[in-house]
C-alpha positions as CSV (number, residue, x, y, z in Angstrom):
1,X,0.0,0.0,0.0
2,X,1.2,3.8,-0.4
3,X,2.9,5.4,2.2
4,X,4.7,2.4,4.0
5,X,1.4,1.4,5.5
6,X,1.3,-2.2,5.4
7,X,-1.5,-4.4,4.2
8,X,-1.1,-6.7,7.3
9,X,-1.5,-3.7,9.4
10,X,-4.6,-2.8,7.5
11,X,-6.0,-5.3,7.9
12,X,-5.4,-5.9,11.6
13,X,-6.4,-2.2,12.5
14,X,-9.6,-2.4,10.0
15,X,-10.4,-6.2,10.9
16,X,-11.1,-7.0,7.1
17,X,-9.2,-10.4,5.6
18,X,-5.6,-8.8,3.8
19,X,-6.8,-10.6,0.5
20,X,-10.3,-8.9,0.9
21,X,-8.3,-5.4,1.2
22,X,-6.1,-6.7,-2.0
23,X,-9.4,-7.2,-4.0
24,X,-10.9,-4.0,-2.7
25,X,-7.9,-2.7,-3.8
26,X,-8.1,-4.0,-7.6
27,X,-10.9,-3.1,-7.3
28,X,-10.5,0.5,-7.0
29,X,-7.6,0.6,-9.4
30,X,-9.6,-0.8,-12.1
31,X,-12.5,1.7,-11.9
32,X,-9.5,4.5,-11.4
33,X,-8.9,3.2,-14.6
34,X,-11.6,3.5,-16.3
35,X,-12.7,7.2,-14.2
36,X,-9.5,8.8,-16.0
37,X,-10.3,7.3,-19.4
38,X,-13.5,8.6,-19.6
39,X,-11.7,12.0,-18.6
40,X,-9.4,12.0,-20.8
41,X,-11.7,11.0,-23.8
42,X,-13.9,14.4,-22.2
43,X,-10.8,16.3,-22.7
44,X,-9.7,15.2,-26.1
45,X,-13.3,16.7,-27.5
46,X,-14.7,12.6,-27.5
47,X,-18.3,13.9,-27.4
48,X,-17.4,16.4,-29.7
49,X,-15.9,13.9,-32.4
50,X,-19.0,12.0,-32.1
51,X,-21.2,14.7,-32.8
52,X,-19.2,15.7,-35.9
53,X,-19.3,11.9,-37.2
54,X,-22.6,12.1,-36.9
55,X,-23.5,15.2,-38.5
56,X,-21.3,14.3,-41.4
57,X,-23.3,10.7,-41.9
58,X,-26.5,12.8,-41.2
59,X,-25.7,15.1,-44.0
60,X,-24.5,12.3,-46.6
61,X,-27.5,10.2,-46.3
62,X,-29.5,13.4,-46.9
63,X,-27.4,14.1,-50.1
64,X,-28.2,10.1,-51.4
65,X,-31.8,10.3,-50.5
66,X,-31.8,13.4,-52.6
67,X,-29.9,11.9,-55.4
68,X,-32.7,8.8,-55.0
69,X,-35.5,11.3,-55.7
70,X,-34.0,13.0,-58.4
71,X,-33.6,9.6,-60.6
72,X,-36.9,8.6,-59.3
73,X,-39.3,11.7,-59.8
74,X,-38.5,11.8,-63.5
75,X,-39.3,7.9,-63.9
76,X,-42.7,8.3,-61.9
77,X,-43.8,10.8,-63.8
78,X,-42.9,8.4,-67.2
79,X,-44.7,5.6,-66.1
80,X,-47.4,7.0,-64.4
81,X,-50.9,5.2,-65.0
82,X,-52.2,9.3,-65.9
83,X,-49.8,8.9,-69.0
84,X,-51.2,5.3,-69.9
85,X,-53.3,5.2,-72.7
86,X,-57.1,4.6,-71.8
87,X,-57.3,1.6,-74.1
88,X,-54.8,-0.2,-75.5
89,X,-55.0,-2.0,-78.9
90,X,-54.6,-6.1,-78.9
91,X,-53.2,-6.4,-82.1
């Protein structure tokens, strides 16, 4: 442990089993871990990078979709059963 204190001693003084202390102590580490990762990615603009990802897929499927109608308005408006003729001749 940090600062000379031993983990016997804790243990004694806290009446906790040392290897209980030693997995509270993982324990701890491991979601210090994971406290200053999610810091850090706060600090490096993570939420902001998301955002912009997003925004940029955003504004590319709107640019396909409109690409989509462009072809597709023209060819509705060919083959639309008001251009059909009323009767159509069999031979």
């Amino acid at each position: 442990m940090q600062g000379g204190i031993r983990l016997a001693h804790l243990a004694e003084e806290s009446g906790a089993s040392p290897s209980r202390l030693g997995q509270w102590r993982k324990e701890a580490l491991e979601g210090l871990e994971s406290v200053f990762a999610q810091a850090v990615w706060r600090e490096q603009g993570g939420a902001a990078r998301v955002m912009a990802t997003w925004e940029t897929r955003t504004r590319e499927s709107q640019e396909v979709a409109t690409e989509l109608l462009e072809e597709v308005l023209p060819l509705r408006k060919m083959y639309s059963p008001a251009r059909w003729p009323i009767s159509v001749p069999l031979g």
